[in-house]
LUMPAKE-740496 format. One line per field, with one value per atom (N, C-alpha, C): residue number from 1; residue in one letter; x, y, z. Coordinates in Angstrom, 1 decimal, decimal comma. Layout:
<atoms>
num <- [NUM / ...]
residuo <- [A / ...]
X <- [X / ...]
Y <- [Y / ...]
Z <- [Z / ...]
</atoms>
This chain:
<atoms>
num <- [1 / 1 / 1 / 2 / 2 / 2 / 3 / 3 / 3 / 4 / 4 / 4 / 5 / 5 / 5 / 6 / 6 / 6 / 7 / 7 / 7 / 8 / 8 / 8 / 9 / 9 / 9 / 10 / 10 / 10 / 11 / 11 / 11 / 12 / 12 / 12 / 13 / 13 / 13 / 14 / 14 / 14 / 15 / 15 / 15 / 16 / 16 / 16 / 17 / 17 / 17 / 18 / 18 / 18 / 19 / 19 / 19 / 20 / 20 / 20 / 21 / 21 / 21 / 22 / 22 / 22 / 23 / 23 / 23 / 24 / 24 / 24 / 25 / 25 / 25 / 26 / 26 / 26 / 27 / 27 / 27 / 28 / 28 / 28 / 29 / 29 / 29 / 30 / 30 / 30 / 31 / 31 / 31 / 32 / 32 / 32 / 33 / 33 / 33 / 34 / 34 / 34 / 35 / 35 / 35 / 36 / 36 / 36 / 37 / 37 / 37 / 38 / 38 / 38 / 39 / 39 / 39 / 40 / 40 / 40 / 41 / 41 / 41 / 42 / 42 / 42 / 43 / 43 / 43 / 44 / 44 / 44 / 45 / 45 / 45 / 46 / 46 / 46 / 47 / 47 / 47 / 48 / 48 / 48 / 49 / 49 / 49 / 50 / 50 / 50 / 51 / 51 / 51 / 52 / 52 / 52 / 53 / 53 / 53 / 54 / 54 / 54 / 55 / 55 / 55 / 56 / 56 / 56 / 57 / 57 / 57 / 58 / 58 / 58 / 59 / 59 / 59 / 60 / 60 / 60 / 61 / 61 / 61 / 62 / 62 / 62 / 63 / 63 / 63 / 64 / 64 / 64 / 65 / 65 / 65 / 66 / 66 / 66 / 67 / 67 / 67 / 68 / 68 / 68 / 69 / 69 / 69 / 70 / 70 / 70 / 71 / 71 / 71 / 72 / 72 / 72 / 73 / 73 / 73 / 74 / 74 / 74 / 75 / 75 / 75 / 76 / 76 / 76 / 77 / 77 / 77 / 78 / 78 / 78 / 79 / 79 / 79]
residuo <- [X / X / X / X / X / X / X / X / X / X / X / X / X / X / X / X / X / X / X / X / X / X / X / X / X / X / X / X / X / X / X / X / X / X / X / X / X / X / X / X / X / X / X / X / X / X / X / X / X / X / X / X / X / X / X / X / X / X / X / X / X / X / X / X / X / X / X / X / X / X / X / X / X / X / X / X / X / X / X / X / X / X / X / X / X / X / X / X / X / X / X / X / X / X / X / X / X / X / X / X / X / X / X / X / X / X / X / X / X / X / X / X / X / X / X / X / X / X / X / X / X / X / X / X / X / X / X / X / X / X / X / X / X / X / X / X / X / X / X / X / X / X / X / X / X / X / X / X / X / X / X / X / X / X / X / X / X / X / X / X / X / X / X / X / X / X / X / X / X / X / X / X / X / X / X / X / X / X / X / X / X / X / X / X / X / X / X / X / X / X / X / X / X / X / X / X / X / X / X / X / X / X / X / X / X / X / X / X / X / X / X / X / X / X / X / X / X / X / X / X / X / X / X / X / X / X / X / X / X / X / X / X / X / X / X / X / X]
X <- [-32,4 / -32,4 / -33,6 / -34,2 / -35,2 / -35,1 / -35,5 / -35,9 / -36,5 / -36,1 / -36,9 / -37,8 / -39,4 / -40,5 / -41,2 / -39,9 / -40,5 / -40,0 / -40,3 / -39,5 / -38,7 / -39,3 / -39,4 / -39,3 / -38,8 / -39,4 / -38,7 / -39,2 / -39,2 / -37,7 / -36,5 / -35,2 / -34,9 / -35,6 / -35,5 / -35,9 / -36,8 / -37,3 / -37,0 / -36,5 / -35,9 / -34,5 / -33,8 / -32,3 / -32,5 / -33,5 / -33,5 / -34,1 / -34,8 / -35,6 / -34,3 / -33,6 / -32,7 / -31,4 / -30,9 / -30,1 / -31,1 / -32,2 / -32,9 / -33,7 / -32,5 / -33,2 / -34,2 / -34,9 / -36,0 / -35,0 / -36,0 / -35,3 / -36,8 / -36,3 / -37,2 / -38,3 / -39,8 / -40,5 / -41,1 / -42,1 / -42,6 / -43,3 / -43,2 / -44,4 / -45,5 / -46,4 / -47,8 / -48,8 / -49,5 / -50,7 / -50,8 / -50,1 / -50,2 / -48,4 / -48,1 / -46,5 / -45,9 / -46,7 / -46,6 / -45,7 / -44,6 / -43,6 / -44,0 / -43,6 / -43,6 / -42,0 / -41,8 / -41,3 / -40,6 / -40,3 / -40,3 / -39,0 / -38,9 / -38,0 / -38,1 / -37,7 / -37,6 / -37,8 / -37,0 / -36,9 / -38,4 / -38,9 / -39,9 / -41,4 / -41,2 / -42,1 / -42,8 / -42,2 / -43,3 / -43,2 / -43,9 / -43,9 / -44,7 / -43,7 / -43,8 / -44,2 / -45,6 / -45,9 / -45,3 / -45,3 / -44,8 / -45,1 / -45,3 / -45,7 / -44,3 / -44,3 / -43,1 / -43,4 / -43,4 / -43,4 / -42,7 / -41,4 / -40,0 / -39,8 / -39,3 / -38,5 / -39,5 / -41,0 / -41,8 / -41,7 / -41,4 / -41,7 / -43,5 / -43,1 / -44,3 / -44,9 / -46,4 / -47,2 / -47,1 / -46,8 / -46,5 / -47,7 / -48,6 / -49,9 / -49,5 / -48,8 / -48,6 / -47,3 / -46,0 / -44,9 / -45,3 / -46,3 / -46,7 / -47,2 / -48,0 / -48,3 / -47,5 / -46,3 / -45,2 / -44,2 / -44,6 / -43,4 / -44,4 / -45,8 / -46,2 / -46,5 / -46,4 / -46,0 / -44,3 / -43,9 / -42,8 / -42,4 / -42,8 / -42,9 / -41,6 / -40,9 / -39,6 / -40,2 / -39,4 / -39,6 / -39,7 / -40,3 / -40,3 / -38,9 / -38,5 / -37,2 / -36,2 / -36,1 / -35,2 / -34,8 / -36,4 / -37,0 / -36,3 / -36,2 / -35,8 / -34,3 / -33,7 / -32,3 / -31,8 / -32,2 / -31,4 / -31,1 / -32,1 / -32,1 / -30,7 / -30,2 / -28,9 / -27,5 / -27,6 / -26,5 / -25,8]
Y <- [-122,3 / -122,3 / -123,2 / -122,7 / -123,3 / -124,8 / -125,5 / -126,9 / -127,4 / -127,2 / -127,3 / -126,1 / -126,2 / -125,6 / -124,8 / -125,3 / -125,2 / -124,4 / -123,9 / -123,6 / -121,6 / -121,5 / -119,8 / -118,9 / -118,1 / -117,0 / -115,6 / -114,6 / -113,5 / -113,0 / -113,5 / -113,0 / -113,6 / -115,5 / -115,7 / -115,5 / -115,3 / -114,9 / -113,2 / -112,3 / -111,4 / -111,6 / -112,4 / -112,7 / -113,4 / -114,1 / -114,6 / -113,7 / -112,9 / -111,7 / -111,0 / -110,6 / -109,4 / -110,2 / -111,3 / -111,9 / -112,3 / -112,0 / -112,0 / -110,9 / -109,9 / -108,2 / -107,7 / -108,5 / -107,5 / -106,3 / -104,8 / -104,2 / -103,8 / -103,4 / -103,1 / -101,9 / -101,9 / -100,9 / -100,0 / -100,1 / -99,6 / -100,4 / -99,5 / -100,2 / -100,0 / -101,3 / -101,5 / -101,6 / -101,3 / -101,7 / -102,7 / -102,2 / -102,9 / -103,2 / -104,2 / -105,0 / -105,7 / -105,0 / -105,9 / -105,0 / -105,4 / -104,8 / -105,5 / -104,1 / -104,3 / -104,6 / -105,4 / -105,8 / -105,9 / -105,1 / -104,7 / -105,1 / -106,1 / -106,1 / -105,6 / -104,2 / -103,2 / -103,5 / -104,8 / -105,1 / -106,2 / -106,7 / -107,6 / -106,8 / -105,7 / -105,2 / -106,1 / -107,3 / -108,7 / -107,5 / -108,1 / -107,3 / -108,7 / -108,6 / -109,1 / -108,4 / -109,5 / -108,2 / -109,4 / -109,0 / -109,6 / -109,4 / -109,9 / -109,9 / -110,4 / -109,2 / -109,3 / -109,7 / -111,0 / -111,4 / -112,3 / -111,6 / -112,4 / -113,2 / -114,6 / -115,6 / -116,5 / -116,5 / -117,8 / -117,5 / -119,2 / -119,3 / -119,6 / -119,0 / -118,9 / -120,2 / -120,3 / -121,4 / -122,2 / -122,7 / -123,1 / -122,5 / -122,3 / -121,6 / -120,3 / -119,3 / -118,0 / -117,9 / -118,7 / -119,1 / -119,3 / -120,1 / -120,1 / -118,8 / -118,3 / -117,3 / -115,8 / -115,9 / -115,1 / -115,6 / -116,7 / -117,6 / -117,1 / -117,0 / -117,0 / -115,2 / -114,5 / -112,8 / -112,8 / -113,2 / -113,2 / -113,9 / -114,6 / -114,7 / -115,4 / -116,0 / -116,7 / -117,8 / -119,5 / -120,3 / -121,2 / -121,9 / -122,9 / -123,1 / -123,9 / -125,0 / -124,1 / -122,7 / -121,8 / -121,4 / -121,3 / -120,8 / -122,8 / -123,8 / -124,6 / -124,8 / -124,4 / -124,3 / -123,7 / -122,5 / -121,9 / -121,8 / -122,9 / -123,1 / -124,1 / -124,8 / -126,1 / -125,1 / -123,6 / -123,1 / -122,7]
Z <- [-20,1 / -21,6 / -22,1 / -23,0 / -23,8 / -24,5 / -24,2 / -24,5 / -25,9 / -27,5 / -28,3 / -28,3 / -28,2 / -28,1 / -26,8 / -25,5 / -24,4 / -23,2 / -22,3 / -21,7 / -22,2 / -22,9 / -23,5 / -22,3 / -22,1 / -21,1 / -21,9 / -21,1 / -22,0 / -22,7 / -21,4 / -21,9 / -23,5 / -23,1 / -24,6 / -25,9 / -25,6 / -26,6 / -27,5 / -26,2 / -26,7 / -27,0 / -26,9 / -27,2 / -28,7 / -28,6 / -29,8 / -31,6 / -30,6 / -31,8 / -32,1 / -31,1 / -31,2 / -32,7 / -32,5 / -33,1 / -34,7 / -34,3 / -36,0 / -36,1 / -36,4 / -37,1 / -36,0 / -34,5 / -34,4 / -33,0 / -32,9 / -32,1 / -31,5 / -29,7 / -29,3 / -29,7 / -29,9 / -31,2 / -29,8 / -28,8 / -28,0 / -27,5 / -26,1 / -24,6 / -24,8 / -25,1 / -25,3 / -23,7 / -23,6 / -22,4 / -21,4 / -20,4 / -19,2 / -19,2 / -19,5 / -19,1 / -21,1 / -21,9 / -23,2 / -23,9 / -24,8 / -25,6 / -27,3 / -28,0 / -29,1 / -29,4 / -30,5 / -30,7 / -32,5 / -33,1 / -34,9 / -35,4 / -36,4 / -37,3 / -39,1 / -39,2 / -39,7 / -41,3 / -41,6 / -43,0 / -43,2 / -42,6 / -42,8 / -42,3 / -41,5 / -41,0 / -40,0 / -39,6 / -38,7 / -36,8 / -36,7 / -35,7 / -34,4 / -33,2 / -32,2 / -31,0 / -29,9 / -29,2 / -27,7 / -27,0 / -26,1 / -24,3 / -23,7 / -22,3 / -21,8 / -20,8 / -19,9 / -18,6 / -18,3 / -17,1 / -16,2 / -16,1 / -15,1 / -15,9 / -15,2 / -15,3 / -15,9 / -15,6 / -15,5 / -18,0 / -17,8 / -19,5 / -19,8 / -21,2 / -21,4 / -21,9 / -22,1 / -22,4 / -24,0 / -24,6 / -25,8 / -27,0 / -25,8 / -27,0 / -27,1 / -26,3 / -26,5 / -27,4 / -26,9 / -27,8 / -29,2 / -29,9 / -31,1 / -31,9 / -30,8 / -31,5 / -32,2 / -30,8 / -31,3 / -32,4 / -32,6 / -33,2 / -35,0 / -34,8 / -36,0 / -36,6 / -35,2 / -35,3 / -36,5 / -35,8 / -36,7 / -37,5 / -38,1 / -39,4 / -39,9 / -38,7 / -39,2 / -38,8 / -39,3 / -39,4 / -38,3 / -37,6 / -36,2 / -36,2 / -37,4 / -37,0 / -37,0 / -37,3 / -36,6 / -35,4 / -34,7 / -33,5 / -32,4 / -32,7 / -32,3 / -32,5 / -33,5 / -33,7 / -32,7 / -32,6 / -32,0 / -30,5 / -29,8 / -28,5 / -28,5 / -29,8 / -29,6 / -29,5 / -29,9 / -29,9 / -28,5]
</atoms>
């Protein structure tokens, strides 16, 4: 489980899109998933790679793809 900002890896971050409106959109180039939530149109791209979490500089960047708020994206690691 994700740590605050850290410690992300792919399941989380799809567990966590999926529980805010996004649904899987289509398979992008090489190992990367789109990722769409339908009412906001934000659109998340994502690298699928196992277990290992991602870097905090790639986590920001999906964190700013979607267009929801950090301190949600940190909330919801305390649930």
């Amino acid at each position: 489980m994700p740590k605050g900002l850290l410690n992300w890896n792919f399941r989380d971050v799809t567990d966590f899109l999926k529980e805010n409106g996004f649904e899987f959109n289509e398979q992008r180039k090489g190992s990367h998933e789109a990722w769409i939530n339908v009412q906001t149109q934000a659109v998340v791209e994502i690298n699928f790679h196992g277990s290992k979490s991602f870097r905090p500089k790639t986590l920001e960047t999906m964190i700013r793809q979607s267009k929801i708020d950090k301190k949600i994206w940190r909330e919801w690691t305390k649930h």
